[in-house]
N, C-alpha and C positions, 0 to 999 in steps of 0.2 A: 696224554694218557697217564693215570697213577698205576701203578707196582709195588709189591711189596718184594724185597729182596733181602738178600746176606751181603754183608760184605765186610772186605778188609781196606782199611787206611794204610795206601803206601805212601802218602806225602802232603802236607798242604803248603800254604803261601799266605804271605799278609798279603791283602786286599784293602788299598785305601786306612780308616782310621782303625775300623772295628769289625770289616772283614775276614774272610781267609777264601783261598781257590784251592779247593781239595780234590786229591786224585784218589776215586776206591776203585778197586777193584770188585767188580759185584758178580756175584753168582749166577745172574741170568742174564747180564748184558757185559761182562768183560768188565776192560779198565774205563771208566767212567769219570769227569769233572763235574764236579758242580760249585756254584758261587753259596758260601752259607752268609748270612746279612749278620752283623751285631755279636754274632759270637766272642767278640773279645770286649765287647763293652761292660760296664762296671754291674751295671744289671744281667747279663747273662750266666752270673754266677761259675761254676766250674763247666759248662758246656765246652769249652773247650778243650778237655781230658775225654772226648769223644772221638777227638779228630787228632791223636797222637798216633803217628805211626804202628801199623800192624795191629789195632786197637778193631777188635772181632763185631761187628754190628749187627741188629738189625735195622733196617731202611724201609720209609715208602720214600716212593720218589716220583717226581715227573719223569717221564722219556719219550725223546721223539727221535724218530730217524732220520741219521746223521747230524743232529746239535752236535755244536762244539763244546755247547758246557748246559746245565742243569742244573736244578734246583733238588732240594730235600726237603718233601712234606712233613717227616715223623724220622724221630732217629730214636736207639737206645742202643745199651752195650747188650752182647749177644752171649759174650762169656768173659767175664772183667777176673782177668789175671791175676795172680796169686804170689809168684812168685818173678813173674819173667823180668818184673822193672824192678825187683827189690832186690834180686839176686846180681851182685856185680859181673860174675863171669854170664849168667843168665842172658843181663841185659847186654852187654858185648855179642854175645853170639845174637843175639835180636837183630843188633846193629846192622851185624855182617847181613844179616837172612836181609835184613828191610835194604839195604845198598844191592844188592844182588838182583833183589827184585824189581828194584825198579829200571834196573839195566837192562833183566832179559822177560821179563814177561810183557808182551808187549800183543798179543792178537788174542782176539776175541772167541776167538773159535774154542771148543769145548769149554768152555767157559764154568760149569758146572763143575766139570770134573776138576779142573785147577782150583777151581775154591774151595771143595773138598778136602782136595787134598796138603792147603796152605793151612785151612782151619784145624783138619787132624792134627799136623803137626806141631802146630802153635803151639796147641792144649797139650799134645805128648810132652814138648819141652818146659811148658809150664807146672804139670804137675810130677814131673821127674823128681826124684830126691837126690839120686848122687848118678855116675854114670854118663853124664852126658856131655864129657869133654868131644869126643866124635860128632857129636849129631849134624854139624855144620857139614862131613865130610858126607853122611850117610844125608843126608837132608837135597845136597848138591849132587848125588848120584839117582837120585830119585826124583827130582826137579824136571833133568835134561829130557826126562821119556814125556813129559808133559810138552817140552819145548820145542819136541820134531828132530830130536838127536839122540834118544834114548841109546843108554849101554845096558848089554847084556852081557859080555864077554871081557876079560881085560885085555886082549891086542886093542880093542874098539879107544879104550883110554890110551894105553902106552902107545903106541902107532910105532915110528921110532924112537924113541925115548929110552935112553939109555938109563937103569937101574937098579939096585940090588935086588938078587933073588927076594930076600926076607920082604923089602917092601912090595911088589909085587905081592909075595902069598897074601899079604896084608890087605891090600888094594880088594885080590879077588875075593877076601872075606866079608870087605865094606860093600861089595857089591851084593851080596846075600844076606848081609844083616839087615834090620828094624831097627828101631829106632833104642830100643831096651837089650839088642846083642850087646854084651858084655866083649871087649878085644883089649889084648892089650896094647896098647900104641903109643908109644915115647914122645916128648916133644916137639924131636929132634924127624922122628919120623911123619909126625901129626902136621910141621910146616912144608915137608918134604912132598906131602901127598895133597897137601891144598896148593901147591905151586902147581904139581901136577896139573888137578882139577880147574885151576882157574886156565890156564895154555890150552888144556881142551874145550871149554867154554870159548876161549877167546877164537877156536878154530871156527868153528859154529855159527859165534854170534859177532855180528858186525857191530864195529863201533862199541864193545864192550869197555871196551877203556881200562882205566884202575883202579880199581877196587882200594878206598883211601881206609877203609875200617879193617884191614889185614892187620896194617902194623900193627893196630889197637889189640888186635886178636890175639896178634902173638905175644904182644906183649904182656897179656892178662892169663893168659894159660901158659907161660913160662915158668 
């Protein structure tokens, strides 16, 4: 059967000469593989700037129940970025969002609504102009309600975790901000509270492993 869907690029693969095996995540069927044929050959011109990570589409596509991989009849870009790959600190936090994702988004179920809510954000931090040294924190608090572990509360993060007051009050205001709350938050407190974040992730979600685009992180917002 053919579909037409949304979707986002959270990874591909060479395939052979002129290959790739791409993973999207799509709007009406989850996370999804499909083989795309030729894409890297000298005639496919730039088609492969379609299938760069977190790269927002639209799709028709083949799908049957339970394939293990899929084909794409018709692809185009859905909403082609402005700033996220041309902005250094931008594309750093892209990095982190697209590693993160591909760690914990992993079931099919609402499937809609997570791609909703991956697309808003994308475009919120795309079309940001200053502000958005947080959004990674705010982005990762709002994720987890998606993922079957949502917080509402700060005991639900700090559990026993031992803290300063100040970051705490900090925490429970990332928990009520959007993505354009204004906070102020130190460097110093900005790694303090993604260490947090990632220890409650890792309680959650099995086999999360490590997160290799941290360092990067820190190192570009230092």
């Amino acid at each position: 059967m053919i579909f037409k869907t949304r979707g986002i690029v959270f990874r591909f693969t060479r395939f052979k000469e002129t290959s790739i095996i791409v993973t999207i995540f799509t709007e009406h069927f989850g996370l999804q593989t499909y083989i795309v044929n030729g894409v890297r050959s000298k005639s496919a011109k730039n088609r492969i700037a379609l299938y760069q990570p977190l790269t927002l589409l639209n799709l028709v596509v083949y799908h049957r129940e339970n394939a293990n991989i899929e084909r794409i009849k018709e692809i185009s870009c859905l909403y082609p970025y402005r700033s996220v790959m041309a902005d250094v600190k931008k594309s750093t936090l892209a990095m982190f969002l697209n590693e993160l994702l591909n760690k914990t988004v992993k079931d099919e179920s609402h499937a809609g609504e997570i791609f909703q809510f991956l697309c808003e954000s994308l475009i919120s931090l795309d079309t940001m102009a200053d502000g958005y040294e947080n959004f990674h924190l705010i982005f990762m608090l709002k994720l987890c309600r998606y993922l079957g572990f949502g917080v509402y509360n700060l005991s639900e993060v700090m559990g026993g975790r031992v803290t300063d007051p100040e970051t705490e009050k900090i925490l429970n205001d990332l928990l009520k901000a959007d993505y354009h709350t204004r906070l102020k938050i130190n460097n110093t407190q900005r790694r303090l509270l993604l260490e947090v974040l990632l220890k409650f992730y890792a309680e959650h979600m099995e086999n999360l492993g490590e997160i290799r685009s941290v360092q990067v992180l820190r190192d570009v917002f230092t």
